[in-house]
C-alpha positions as CSV (number, residue, x, y, z in Angstrom):
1,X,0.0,0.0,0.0
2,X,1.8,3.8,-0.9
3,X,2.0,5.7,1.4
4,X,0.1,8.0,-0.2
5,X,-3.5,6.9,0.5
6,X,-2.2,5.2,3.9
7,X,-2.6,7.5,7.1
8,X,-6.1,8.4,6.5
9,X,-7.9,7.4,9.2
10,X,-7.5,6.4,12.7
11,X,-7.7,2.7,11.9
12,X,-4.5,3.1,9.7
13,X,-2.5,4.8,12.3
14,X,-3.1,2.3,14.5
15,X,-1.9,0.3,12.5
16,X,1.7,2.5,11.8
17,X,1.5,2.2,15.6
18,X,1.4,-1.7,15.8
19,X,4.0,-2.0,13.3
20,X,6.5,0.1,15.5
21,X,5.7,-1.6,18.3
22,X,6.5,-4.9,15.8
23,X,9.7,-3.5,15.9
24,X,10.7,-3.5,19.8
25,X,11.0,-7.2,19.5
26,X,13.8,-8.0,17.0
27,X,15.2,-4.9,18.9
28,X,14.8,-6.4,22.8
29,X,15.3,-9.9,21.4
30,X,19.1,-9.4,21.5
31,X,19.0,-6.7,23.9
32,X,21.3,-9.3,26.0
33,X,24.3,-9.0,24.2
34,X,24.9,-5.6,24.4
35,X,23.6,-5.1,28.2
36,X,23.8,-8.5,30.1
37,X,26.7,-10.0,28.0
38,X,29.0,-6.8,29.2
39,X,28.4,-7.4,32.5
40,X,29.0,-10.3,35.2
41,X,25.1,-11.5,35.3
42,X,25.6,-14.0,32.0
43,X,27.9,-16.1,30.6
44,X,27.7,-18.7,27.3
45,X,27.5,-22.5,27.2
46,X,27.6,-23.7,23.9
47,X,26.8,-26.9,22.5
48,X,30.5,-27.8,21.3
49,X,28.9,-29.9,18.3
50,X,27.4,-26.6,16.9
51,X,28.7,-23.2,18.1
52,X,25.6,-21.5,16.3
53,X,26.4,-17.4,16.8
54,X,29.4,-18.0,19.0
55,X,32.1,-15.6,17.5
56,X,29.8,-13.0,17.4
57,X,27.9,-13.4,20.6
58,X,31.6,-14.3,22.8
59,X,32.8,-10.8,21.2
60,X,30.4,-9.3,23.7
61,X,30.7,-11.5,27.0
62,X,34.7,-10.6,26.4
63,X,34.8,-7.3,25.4
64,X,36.5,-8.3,22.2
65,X,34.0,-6.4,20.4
66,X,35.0,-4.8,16.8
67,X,33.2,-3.2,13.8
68,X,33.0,-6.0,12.1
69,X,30.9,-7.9,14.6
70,X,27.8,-8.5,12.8
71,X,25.2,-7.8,15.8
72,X,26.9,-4.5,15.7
73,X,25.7,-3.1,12.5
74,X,22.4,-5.3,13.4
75,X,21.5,-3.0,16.4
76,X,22.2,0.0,14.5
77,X,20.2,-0.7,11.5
78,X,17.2,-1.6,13.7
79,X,17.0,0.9,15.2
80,X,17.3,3.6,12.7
81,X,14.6,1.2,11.1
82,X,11.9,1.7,13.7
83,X,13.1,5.0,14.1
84,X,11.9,6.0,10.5
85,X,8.7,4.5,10.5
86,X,8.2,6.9,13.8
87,X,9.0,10.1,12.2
88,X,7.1,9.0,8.9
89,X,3.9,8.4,11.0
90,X,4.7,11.4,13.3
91,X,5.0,13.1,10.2
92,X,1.9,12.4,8.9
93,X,-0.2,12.5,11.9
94,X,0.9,16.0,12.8
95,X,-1.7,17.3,9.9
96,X,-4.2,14.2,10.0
97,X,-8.2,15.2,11.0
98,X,-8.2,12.1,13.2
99,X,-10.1,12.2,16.1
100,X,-8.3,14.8,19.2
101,X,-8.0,12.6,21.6
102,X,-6.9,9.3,19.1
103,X,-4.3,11.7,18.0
104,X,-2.9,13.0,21.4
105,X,-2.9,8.8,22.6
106,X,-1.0,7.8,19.2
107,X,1.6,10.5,19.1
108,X,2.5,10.0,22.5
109,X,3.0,6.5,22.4
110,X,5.2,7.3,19.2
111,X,7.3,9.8,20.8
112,X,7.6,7.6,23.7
113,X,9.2,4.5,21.7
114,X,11.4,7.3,19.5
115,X,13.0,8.1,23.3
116,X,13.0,4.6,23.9
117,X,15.4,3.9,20.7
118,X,17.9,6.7,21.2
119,X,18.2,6.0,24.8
120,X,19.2,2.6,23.7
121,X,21.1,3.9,21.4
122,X,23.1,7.1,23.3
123,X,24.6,4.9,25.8
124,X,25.2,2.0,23.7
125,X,27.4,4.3,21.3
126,X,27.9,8.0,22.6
127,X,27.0,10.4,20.0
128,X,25.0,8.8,17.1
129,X,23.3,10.5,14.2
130,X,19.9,12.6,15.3
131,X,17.2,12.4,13.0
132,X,13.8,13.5,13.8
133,X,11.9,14.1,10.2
134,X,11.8,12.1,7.3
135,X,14.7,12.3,4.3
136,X,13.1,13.7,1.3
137,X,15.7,11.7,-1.3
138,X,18.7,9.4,-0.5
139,X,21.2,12.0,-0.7
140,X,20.4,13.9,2.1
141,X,21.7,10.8,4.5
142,X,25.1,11.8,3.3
143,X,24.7,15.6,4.9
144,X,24.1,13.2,8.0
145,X,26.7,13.5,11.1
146,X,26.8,12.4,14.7
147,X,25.2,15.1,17.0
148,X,26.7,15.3,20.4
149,X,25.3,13.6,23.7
150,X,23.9,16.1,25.4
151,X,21.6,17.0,22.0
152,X,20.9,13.8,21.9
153,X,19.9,13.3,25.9
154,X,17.9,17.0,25.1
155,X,15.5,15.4,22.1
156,X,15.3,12.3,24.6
157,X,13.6,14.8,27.9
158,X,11.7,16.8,25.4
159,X,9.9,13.3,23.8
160,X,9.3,12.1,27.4
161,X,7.8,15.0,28.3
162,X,5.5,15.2,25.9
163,X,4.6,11.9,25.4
164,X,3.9,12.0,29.9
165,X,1.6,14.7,28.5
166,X,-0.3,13.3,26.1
167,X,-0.6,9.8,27.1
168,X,-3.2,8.4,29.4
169,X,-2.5,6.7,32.8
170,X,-4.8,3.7,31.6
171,X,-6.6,2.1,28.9
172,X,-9.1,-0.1,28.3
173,X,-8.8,-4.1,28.7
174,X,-8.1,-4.2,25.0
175,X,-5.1,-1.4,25.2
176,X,-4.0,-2.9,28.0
177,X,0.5,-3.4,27.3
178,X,0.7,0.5,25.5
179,X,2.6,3.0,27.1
180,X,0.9,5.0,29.5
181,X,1.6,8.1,31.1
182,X,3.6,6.0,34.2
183,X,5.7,4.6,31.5
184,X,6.7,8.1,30.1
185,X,7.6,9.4,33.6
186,X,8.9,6.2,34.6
187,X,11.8,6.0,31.7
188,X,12.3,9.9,32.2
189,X,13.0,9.6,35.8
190,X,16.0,7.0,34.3
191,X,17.3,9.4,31.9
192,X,17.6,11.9,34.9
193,X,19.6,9.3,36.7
194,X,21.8,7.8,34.0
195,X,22.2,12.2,33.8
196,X,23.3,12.0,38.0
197,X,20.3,14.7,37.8
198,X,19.4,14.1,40.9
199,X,16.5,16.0,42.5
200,X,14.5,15.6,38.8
201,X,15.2,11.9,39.3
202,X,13.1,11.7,42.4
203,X,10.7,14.7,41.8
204,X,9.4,12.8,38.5
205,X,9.8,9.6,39.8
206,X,7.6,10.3,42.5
C-alpha cells in the first residue's frame, strides 16, 4: 500500500503504531548481548557440536568487540529502522483530522518508543546520528553526522515530556500493554539518573 492513500484514518495509524511496536521485538530480542553479555550477570555454554552465533555473541561477554561484529551493525540498523517508520507516521499524523483525543494517545505513544530507541542507542554508542523528520531523497543521508550527547539526551527529555503529557495513565482491557503516562515518567525519571540529575530523578519519579 503507498503511502500515499495510507494515514487516513484512525484505523490506519493504528496500525503504523502496531507496526513500530513490531519492531521493539527484534530490537529487545538481543538486547542481551549488548547489556547482560558486558556485565558479570551472564555467561555462554555452547553446544561444542554446533557453536551457532558464538564468535559473534563471545565478542560481547569478552569485550572483544569490533566493527565487524555482525550484531553490531544489526543493532544499529534496527534501530534507525523503527526510528523512520516513527518520524514517517509522526510526520503524517501531525496534519491528519483524526479524532483529538486518538491523535494526542497515538503520538505520545510514538514519541515515547522514539525516546526509547535513542536511549538505547546514546549509551550504547555516545554520540549517534539525530534524526527527527523524514529524508526527502537518498542524498540527504550523506549531509548526516553524529550530534553530540547532550543533544541527543535533550531530544530524549523533550519526547518524554510530551509523550507524559499526552498519554493516558490507563486504557481499556483491549489497550492494555501500550505505554501509558507512568511509563513516560517512569523512563524519564531514568534518563535523569543515567544524567546523575538528581533532584528531577526523584521529583518525576515520585
Amino acid at each position: 500500500i503507498s503511502t500515499d492513500i495510507f494515514y487516513q484514518n484512525q484505523t490506519q495509524f493504528e496500525q503504523a503504531l502496531n507496526g513500530v511496536y513490531g519492531q521493539l521485538q527484534q530490537i529487545t530480542n538481543t538486547a542481551y548481548l549488548g547489556q547482560e553479555f558486558m556485565s558479570d550477570n551472564t555467561t555462554l555454554d555452547f553446544n561444542p557440536l554446533d557453536r551457532g552465533g558464538a564468535a559473534g555473541w563471545e565478542a560481547f561477554e569478552f569485550s572483544t568487540v569490533n566493527p565487524g561484529n555482525g550484531e553490531v551493525a544489526a543493532l544499529w540498523n534496527n534501530h534507525y529502522s523503527a526510528m523512520y517508520n516513527i518520524n514517517y507516521a509522526l510526520e503524517k499524523l501531525e496534519t491528519s483530522t483524526i479524532d483529538a483525543a486518538a491523535k494526542s494517545t497515538i503520538g505520545g505513544q510514538l514519541k515515547f518508543i522514539r525516546a526509547y530507541h535513542y536511549f538505547n542507542l546514546v549509551r550504547y554508542f555516545g554520540d549517534v546520528v539525530l534524526v527527527t523528520k523524514t529524508l526527502k531523497n537518498p542524498n540527504e543521508a550523506f549531509d548526516l553526522v553524529k550530534s553530540p550527547q547532550a543533544e541527543v539526551y535533550k531530544q530524549i527529555e523533550a519526547d518524554l515530556k510530551d509523550a507524559a503529557n499526552l498519554l493516558p495513565t490507563t486504557y481499556p482491557a483491549a489497550g492494555r500493554g501500550r505505554v501509558t503516562k507512568g511509563a513516560a515518567l517512569s523512563l524519564l525519571g531514568k534518563v535523569y539518573l543515567t544524567l546523575k540529575r538528581y533532584p528531577e530523578a526523584v521529583s518525576t519519579l515520585k
